[in-house]
Residue frames as qw, qx, qy, qz and C-alpha x, y, z in Angstrom:
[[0.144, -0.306, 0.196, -0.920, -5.96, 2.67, -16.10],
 [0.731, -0.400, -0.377, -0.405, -9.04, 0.53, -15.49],
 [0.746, -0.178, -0.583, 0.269, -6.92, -1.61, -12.83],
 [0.230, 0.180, -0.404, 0.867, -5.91, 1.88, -11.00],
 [0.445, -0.271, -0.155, -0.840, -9.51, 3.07, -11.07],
 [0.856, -0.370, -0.320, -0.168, -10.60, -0.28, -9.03],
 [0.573, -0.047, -0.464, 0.674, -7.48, -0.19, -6.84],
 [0.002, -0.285, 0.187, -0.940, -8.09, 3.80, -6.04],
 [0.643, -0.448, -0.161, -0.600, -12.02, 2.80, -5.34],
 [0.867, -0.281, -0.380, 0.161, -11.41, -0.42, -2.83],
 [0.443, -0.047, -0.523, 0.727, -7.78, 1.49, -1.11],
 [0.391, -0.479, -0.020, -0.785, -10.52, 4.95, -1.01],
 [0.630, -0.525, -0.127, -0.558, -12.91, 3.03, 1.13],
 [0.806, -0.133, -0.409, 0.407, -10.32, 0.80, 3.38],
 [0.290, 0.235, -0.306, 0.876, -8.71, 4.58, 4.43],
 [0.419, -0.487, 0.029, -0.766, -12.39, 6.12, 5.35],
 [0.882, -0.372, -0.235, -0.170, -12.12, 2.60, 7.65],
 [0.643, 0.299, -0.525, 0.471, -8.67, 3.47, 9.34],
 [0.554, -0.756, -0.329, 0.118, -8.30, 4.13, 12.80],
 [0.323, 0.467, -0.169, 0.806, -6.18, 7.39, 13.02],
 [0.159, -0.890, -0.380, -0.196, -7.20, 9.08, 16.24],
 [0.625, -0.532, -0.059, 0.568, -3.79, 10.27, 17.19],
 [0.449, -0.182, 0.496, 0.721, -2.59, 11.36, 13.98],
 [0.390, 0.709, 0.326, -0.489, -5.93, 12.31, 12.10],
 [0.036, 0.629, -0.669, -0.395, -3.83, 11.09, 9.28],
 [0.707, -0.049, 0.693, -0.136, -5.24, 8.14, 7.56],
 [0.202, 0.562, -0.681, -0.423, -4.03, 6.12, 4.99],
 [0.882, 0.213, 0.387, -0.165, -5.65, 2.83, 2.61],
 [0.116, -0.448, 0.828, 0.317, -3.85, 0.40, 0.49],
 [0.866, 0.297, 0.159, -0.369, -5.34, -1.79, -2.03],
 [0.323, -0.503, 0.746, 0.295, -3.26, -4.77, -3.85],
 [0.687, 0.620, -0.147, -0.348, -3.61, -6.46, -7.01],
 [0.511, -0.409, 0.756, -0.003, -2.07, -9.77, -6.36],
 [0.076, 0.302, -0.830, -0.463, -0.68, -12.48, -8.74],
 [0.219, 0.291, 0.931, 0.013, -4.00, -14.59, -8.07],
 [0.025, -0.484, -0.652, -0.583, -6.66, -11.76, -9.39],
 [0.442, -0.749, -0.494, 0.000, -7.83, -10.76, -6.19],
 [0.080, 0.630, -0.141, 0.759, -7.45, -7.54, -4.55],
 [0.715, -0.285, -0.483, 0.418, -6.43, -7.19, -1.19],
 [0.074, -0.879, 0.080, -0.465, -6.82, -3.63, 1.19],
 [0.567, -0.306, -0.514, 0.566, -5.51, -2.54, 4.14],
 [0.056, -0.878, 0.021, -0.475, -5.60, 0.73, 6.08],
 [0.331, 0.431, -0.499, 0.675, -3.95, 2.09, 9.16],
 [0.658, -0.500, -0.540, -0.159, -4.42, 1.20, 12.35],
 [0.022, -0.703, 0.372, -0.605, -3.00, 3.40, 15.30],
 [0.690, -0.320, -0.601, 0.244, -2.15, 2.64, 18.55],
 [0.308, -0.938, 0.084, -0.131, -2.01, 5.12, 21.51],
 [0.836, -0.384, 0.329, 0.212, 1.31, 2.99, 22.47],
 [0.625, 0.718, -0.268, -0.147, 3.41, 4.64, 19.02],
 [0.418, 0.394, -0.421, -0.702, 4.74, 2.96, 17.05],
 [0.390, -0.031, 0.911, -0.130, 2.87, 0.21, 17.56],
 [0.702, 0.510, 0.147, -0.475, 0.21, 0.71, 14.73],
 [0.635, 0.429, 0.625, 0.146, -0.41, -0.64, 11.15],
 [0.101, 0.398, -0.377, -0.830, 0.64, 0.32, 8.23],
 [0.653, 0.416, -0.048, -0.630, -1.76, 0.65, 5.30],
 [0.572, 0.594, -0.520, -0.223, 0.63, -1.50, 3.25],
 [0.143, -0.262, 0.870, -0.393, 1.56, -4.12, 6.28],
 [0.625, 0.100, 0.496, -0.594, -2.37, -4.80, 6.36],
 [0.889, 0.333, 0.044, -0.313, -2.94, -5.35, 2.96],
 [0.494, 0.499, -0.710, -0.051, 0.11, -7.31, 1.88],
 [0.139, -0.195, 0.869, -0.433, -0.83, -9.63, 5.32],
 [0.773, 0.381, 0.374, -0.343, -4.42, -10.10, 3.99],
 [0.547, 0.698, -0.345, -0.308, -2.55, -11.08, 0.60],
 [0.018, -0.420, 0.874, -0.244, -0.77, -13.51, 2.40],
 [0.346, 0.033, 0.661, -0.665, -3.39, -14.61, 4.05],
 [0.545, 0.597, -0.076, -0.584, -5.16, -14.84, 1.20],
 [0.860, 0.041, 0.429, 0.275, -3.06, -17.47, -0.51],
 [0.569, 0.789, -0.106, 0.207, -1.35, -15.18, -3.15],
 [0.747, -0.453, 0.075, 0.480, 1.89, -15.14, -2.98],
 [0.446, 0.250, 0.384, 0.769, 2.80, -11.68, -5.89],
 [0.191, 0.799, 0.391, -0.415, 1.66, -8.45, -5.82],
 [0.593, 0.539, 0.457, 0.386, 1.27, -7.04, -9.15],
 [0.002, 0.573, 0.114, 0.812, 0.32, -3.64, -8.70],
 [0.220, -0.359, -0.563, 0.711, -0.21, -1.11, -4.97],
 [0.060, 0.743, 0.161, 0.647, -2.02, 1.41, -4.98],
 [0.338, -0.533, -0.656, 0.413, -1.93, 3.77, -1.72],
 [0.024, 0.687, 0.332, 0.646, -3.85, 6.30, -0.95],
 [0.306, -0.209, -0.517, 0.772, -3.92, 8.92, 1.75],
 [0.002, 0.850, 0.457, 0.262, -6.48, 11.86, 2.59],
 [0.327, -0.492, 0.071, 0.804, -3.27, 14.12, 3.24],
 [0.270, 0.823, 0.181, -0.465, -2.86, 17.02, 1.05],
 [0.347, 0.510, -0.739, -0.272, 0.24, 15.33, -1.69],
 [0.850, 0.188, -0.457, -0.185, 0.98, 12.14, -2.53],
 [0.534, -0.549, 0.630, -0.131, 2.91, 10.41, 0.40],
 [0.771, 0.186, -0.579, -0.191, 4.85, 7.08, -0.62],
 [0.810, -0.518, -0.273, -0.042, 5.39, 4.38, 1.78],
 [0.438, -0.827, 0.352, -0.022, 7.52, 4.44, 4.91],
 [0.141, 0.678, -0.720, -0.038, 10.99, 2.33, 4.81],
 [0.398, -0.188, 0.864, -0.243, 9.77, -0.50, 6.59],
 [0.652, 0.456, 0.432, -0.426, 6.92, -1.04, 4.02],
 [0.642, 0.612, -0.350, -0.302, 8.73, -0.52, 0.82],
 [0.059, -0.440, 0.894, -0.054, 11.16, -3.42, 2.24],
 [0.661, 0.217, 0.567, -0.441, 7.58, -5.16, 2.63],
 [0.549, 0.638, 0.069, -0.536, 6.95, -4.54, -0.58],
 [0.009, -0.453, 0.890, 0.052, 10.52, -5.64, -1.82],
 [0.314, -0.330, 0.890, -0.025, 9.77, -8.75, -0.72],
 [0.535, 0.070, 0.804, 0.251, 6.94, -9.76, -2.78],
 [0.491, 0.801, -0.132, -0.316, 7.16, -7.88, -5.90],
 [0.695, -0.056, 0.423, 0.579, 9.77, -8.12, -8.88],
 [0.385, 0.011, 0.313, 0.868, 11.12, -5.94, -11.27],
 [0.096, -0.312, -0.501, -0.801, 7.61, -5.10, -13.05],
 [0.192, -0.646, -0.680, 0.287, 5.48, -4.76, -9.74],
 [0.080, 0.694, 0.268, 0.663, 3.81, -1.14, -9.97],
 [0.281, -0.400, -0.511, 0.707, 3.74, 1.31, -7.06],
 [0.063, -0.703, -0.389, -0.592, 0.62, 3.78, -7.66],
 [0.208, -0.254, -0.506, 0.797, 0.58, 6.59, -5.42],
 [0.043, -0.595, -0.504, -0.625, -2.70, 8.84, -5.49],
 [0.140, 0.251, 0.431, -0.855, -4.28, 11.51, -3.80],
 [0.369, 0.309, 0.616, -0.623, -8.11, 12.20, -3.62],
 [0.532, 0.615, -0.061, -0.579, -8.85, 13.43, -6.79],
 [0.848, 0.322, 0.407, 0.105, -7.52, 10.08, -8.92],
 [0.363, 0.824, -0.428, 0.075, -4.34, 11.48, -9.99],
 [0.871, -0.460, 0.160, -0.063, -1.81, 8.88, -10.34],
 [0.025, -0.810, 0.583, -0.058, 1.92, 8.76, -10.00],
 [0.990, -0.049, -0.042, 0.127, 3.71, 4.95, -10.73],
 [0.255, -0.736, 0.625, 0.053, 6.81, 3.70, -9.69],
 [0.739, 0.062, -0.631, 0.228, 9.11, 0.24, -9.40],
 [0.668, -0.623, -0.008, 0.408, 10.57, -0.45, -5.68],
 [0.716, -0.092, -0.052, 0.690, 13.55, 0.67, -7.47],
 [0.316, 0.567, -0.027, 0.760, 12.91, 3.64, -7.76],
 [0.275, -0.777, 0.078, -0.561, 12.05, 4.25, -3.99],
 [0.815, -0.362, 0.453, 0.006, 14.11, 1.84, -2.32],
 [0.617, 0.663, -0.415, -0.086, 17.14, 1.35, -4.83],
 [0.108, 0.337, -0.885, 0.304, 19.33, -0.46, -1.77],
 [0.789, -0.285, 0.026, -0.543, 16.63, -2.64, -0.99],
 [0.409, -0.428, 0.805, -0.037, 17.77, -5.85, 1.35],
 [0.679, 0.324, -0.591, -0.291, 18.14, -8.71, -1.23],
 [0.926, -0.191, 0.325, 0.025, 18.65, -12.40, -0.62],
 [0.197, -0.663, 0.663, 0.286, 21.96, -13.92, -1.76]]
């Protein structure tokens, strides 16, 4: 629980730093990667749709970036009014560098949290041969 509680605090303050001004809809990712280090993102809009950022695009590109090359555990977080999980194009992100035991934490404000696997939200996920 400790690892959710530092994910929830680090994706929290990446979302109050998203740039939503179309959508008024903003959304922060935090990552728990295979080297130790945590890794955020948030959304970034564009007036030009759908050219923004996902939450989960940012931080799994600063995780890259980063030199890790595993994400352990997501968390994402939204200041909607449920839990929201990621879009298609993200959990395919995600897919790629997770395995079996990677965690998907979904939370809303109040630090209520909800795990997955990919499989269970992305069960046809594109594979390599």
């Amino acid at each position: 629980m400790k690892k959710n509680q530092q994910l929830f605090r680090k994706a929290c303050a990446a979302m109050h730093n998203a740039y939503a001004p179309y959508s008024n809809f903003r959304v922060g990712a935090a990552i728990w990667a295979d080297d130790g280090n945590i890794y955020v993102g948030c959304n970034a809009e564009n007036i030009s749709y759908p050219c923004g950022t996902c939450a989960e695009a940012g931080a799994i590109a600063a995780m890259v970036a980063g030199g890790a090359k595993r994400i352990e555990r997501i968390l994402i977080v939204s200041d909607g009014e449920s839990l929201i999980t990621p879009c298609g194009a993200c959990l395919q992100r995600i897919k790629e560098f997770s395995d079996d035991n990677t965690e998907i934490v979904l939370s809303d404000g109040e630090q209520n949290f909800t795990v997955f696997r990919i499989f269970d939200l992305l069960p046809q996920a594109f594979q390599e041969f």
